[in-house]
matplotlib code that plots the C-alpha trace (Angstrom):
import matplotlib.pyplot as plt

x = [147.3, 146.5, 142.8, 141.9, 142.5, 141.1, 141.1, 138.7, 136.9, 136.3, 135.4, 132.7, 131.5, 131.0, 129.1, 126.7, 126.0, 125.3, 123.1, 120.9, 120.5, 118.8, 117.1, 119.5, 119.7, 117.3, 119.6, 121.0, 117.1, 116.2, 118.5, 118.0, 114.0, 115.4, 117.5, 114.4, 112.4, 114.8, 115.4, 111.3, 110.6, 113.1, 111.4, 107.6, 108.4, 110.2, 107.5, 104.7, 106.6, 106.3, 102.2, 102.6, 101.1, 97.5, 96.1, 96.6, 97.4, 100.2, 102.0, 101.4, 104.8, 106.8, 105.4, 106.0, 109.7, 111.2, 109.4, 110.1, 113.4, 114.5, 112.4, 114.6, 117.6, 116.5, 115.7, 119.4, 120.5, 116.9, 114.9, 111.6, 112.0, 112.3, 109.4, 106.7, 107.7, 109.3, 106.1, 103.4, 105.4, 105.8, 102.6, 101.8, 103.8, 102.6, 99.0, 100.3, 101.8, 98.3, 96.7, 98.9, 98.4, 94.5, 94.9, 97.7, 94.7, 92.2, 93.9, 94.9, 91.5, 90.6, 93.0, 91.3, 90.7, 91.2, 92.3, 91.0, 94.2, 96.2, 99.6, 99.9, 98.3, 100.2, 102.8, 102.1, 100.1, 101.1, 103.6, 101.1, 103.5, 105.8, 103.3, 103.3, 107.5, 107.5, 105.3, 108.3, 109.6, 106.6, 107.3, 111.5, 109.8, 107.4, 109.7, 112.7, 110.4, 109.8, 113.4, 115.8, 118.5, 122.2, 125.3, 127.5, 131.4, 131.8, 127.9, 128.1, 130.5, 131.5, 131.3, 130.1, 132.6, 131.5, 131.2, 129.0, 126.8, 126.7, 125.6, 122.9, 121.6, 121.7, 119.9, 117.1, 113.9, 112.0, 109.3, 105.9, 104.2, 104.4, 106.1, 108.1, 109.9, 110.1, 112.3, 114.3, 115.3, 113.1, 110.8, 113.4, 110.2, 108.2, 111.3, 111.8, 108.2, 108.6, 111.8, 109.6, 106.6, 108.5, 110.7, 107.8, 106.9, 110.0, 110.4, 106.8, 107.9, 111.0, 109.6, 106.5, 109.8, 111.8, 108.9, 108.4, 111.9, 111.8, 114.5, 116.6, 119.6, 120.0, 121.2, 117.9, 116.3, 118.7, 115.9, 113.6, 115.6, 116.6, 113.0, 111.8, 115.1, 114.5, 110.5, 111.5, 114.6, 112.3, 109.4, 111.7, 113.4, 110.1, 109.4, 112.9, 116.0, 118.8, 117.3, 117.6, 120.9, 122.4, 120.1, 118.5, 122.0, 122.7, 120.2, 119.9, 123.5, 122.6, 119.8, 121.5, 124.2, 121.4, 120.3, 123.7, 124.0, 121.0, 121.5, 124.6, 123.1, 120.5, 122.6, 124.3, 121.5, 120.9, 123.9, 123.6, 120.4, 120.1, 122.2, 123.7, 123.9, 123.8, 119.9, 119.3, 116.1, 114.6, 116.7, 115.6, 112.0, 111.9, 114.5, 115.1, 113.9, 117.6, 117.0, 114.2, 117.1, 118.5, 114.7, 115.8, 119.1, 117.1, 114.8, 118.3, 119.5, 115.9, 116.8, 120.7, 119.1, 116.4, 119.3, 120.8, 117.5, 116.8, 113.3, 110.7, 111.3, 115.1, 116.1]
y = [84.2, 80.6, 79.1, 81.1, 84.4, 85.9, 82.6, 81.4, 84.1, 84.1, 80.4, 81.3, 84.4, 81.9, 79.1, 81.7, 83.1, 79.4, 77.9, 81.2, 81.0, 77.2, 78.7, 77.2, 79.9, 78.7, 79.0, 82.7, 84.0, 82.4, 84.6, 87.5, 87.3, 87.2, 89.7, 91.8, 90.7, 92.4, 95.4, 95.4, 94.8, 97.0, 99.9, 98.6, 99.1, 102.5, 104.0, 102.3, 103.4, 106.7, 106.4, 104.6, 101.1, 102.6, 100.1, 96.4, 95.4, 97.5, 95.0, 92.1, 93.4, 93.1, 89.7, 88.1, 89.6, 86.7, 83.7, 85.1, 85.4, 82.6, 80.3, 82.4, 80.9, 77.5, 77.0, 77.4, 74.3, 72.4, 71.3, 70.3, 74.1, 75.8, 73.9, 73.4, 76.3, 79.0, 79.6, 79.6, 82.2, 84.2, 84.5, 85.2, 88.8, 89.3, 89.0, 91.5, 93.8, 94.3, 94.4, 97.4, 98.7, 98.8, 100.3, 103.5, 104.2, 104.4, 106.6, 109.1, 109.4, 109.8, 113.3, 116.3, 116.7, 113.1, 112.4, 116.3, 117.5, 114.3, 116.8, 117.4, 114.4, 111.8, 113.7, 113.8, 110.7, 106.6, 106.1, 104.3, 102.3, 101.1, 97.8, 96.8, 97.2, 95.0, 92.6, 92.0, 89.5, 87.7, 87.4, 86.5, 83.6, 82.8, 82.3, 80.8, 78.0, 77.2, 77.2, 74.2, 74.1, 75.5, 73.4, 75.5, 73.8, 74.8, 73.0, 70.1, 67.2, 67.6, 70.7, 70.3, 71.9, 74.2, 71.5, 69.6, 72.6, 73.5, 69.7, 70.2, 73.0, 71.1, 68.3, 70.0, 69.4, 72.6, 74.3, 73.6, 75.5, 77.7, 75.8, 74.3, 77.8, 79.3, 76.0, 75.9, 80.1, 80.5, 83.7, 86.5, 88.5, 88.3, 89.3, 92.4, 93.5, 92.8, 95.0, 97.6, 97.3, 97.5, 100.3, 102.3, 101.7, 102.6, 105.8, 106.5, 106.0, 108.0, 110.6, 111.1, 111.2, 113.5, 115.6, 115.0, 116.7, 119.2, 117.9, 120.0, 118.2, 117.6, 113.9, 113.2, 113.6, 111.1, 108.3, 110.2, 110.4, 106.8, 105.6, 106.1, 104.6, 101.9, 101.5, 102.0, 99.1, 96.8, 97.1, 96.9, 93.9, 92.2, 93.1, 92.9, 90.2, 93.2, 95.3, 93.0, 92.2, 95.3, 97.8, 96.6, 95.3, 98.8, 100.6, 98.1, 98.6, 102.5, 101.6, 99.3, 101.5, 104.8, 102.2, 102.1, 105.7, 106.8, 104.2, 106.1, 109.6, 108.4, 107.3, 110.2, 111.9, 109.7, 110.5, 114.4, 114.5, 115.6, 113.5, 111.7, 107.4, 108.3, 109.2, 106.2, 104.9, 108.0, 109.0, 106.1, 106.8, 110.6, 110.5, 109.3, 106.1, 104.1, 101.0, 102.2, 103.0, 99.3, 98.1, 100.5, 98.6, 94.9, 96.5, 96.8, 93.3, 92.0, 93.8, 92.0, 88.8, 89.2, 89.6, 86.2, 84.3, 83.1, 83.8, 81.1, 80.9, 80.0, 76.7]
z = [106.5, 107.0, 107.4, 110.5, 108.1, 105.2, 103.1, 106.4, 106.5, 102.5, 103.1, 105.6, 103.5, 100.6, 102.7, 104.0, 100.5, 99.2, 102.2, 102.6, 98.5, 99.4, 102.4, 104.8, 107.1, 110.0, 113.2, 111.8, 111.1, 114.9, 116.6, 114.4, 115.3, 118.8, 118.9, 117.8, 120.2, 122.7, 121.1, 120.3, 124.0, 125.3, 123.5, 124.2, 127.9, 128.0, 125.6, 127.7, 131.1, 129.9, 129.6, 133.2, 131.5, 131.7, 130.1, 130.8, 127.4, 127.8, 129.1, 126.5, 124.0, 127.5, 128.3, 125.3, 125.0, 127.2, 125.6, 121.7, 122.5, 124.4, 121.5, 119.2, 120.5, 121.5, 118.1, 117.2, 119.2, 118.7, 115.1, 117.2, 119.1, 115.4, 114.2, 116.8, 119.8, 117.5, 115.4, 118.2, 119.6, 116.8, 116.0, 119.1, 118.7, 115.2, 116.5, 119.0, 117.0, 114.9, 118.3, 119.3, 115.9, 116.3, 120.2, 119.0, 116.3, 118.9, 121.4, 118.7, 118.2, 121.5, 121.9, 121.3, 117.8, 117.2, 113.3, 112.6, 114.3, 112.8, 112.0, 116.0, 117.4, 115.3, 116.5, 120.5, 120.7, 121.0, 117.7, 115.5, 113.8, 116.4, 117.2, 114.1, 113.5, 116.5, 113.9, 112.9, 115.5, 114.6, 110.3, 111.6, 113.8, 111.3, 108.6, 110.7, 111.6, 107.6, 106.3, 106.4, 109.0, 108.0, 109.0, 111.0, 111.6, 114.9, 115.9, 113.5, 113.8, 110.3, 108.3, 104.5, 101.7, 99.4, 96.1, 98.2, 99.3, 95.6, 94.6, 97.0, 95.5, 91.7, 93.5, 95.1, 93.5, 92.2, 95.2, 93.8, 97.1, 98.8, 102.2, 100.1, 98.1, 102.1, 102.9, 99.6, 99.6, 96.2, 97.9, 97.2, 95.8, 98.7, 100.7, 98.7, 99.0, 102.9, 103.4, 101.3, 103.6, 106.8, 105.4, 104.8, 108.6, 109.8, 107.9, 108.8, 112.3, 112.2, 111.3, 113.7, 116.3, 115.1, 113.9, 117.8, 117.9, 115.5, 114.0, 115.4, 113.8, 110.3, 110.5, 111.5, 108.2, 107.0, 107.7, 105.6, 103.0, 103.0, 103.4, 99.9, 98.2, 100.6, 99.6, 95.7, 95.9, 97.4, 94.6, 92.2, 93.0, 93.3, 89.6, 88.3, 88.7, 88.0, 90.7, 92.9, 91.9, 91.6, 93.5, 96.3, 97.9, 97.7, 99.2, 101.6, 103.0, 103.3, 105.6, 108.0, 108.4, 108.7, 111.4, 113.3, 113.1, 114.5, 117.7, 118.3, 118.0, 120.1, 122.6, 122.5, 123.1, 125.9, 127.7, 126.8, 129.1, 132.9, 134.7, 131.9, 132.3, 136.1, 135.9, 133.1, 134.1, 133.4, 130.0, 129.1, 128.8, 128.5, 126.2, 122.7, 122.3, 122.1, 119.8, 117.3, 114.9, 115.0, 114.0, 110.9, 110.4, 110.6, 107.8, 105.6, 106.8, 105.4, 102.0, 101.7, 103.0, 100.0, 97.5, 98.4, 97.4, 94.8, 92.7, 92.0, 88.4, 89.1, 88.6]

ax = plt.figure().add_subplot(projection="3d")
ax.plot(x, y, z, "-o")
ax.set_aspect("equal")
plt.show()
């Protein structure tokens, strides 16, 4: 098939494998934390259009969509972005994120009946775990802007092969921090246990909404019963090198693709409403929230990623 085919493709595949394994992955975790600061954003503004922004700080997951994301992507292109713009930033959401977090508990309590009618106010109020999903651009930031920078043959002027990516990996002294095992790919536990954590959010999530729903189609348990799997994979990995190896790759490939299905389903469900794509501005907030299944899908993309690291015991 020549270079450009499978044998290219194979190439690639292999070269990824190796560079996230030494935590060379910079430039692909930058545009994945900006991607979901899009999809993050997009969805703070229709859920917070459909409470009319009554509340100033309302607006702080919208404002700080365009800045995450464009640091996001200027740190593919720039090393002084990735490491003194790209963190500010992310923190910045994370802090957000915990803010929101603090502001859904407080208006479920203020509903009638407050925590005492939790089953139908969890249900009717703010999601409560949305803000701090949307955490998650900050952690993607955060840890972009501590791993090493991959070389990518279409950006670079040369390429490296694969023995020399391999030699570099022999070479590279052991992490003795904490900074250092972020930059050299040896934090595959503490990967794991943050695909668990933010599985257990998302499920918690998807479920308020479709409870919201009634789950009046079956496919929409499918989250649900993904979640704990999900939660499970993650714990074990942490404590186990074969889980990680063997399970957690697994699982994790069910919940990205659980992810992708549920964006379609809710854009079908989207387009299913009054007026269709023709009345979108509204369907768009009244209806089902279009790109909370994707932050499903970056959970599972957390749990593969986690599989490629190494642990801190490795050599």
């Amino acid at each position: 098939m020549g270079q450009g085919g499978w044998p290219g493709v194979r190439r690639e595949l292999a070269v990824a494998r190796i560079e996230v394994r030494q935590g060379r992955f910079q430039r692909a975790m930058a545009l994945l934390s900006a991607f979901s600061a899009i999809v993050s954003g997009f969805e703070a503004y229709s859920q917070h259009e459909r409470g009319a922004f009554k509340h100033w700080l309302m607006w702080t997951p919208v404002w700080l969509t365009p800045p995450a994301a464009l640091a996001g992507v200027a740190a593919v292109f720039s090393r002084r972005v990735a490491r003194l713009v790209l963190p500010v930033v992310a923190l910045a959401s994370l802090l957000d994120g915990v803010l929101g977090f603090i502001y859904h508990i407080r208006g479920v309590r203020g509903l009638p009946g407050g925590f005492r009618l939790g089953q139908y106010n969890l249900v009717i109020g703010p999601p409560l775990f949305a803000p701090v999903l949307t955490g998650m651009v900050g952690v993607l930031g955060l840890l972009a802007s501590a791993l090493r920078r991959e070389q990518l043959g279409w950006f670079e002027r040369r390429a490296p092969s694969l023995a020399q990516l391999r030699r570099l990996g022999r070479v590279d002294a052991p992490a003795a921090s904490l900074p250092a095992a972020l930059a050299h790919g040896e934090f595959q536990r503490g990967m794991a246990l943050l695909a668990a954590g933010f599985a257990a959010l998302a499920g918690g999530e998807a479920y308020l909404e479709h409870l919201r729903g009634s789950f009046n189609r079956r496919v929409m348990w499918t989250p649900i019963w993904v979640t704990p799997p999900m939660v499970a994979a993650g714990i074990a990995a942490a404590l186990d090198r074969r889980a990680a190896r063997l399970l957690l790759p697994f699982v994790s490939l069910v919940s990205l693709f659980d992810g992708a299905l549920g964006f379609l389903l809710h854009l079908q469900g989207l387009q299913r409403m009054p007026g269709g794509v023709r009345n979108l501005r509204f369907n768009l907030v009244m209806g089902p929230p279009l790109f909370a299944p994707l932050l499903f899908s970056a959970v599972g993309l957390l749990g593969l990623i986690a599989t490629l690291l190494r642990r801190r015991e490795d050599a």
